[in-house]
N, C-alpha and C positions, 0 to 999 in steps of 0.2 A: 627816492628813486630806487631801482630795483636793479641791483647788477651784482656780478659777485665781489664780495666771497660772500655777502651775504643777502639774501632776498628776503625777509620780513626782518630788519634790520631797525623796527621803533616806527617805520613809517608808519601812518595809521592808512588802510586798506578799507574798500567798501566791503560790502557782505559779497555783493558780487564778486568780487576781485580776490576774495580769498576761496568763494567756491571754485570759482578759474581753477583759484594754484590749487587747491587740493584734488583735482581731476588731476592734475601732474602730478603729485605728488603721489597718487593711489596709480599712476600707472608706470613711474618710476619704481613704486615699490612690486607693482607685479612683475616689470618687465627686466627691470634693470636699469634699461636708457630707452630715452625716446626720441624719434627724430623731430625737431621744430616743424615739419609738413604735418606733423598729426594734429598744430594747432588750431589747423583749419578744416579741420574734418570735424565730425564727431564723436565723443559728448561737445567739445571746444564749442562747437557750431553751435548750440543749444543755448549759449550761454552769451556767447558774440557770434552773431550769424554772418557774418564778413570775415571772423578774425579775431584774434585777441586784440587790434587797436580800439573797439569798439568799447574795450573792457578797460585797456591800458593805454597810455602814454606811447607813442612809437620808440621814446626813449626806454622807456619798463618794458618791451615788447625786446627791445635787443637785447636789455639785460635777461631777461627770460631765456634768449633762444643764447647767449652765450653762457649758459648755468648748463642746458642742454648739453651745450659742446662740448664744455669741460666734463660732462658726466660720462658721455659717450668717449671720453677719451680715457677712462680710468680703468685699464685693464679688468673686465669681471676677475673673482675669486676662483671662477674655475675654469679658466684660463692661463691662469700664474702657476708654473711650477714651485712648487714649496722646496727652499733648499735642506731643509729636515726630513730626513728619511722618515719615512711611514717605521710606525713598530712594528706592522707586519712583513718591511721590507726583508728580513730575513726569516727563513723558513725557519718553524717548530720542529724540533726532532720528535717522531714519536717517543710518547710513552713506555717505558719499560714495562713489562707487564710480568710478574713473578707467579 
């Protein structure tokens, strides 16, 4: 079954069910996060034209969209303020020039 913390966790997946996750997987890696609504749009639709149930278990379906949740809830990197000061945080003095 598919739920966190981890989704291919040994279960054995059909061809299809792992092109599904890698449609997520390639648009978590462009986007960042995705909203569970995109499951049912396309590319998704091309692949299960209802839905991901058509692909998955309704139960692998919620573990899906709550992997989703947790992902969108993980602060992006460039959103976080870093508490180490930048090196550039203090100004260069010029160069002396002789």
């Amino acid at each position: 079954m598919i739920g966190p913390p981890l989704l291919l966790d040994g279960t054995r997946f059909t061809a299809e069910q792992i092109r599904f996750i890698n449609l997520i997987v390639n648009e978590l890696t462009a986007n960042g996060v995705m909203e569970p609504a995109r499951l049912y749009e396309s590319p998704y639709t091309n692949h299960g034209p209802t839905g991901p149930e058509v692909v998955f278990l309704e139960t692998e379906v919620d573990g899906i969209v709550d992997i989703l949740d947790t992902v969108r809830a993980i602060p992006s990197r460039t959103s976080r303020k870093s508490s180490v000061p930048s090196r550039r945080a203090t100004p260069r003095p010029n160069p002396v020039k002789f």
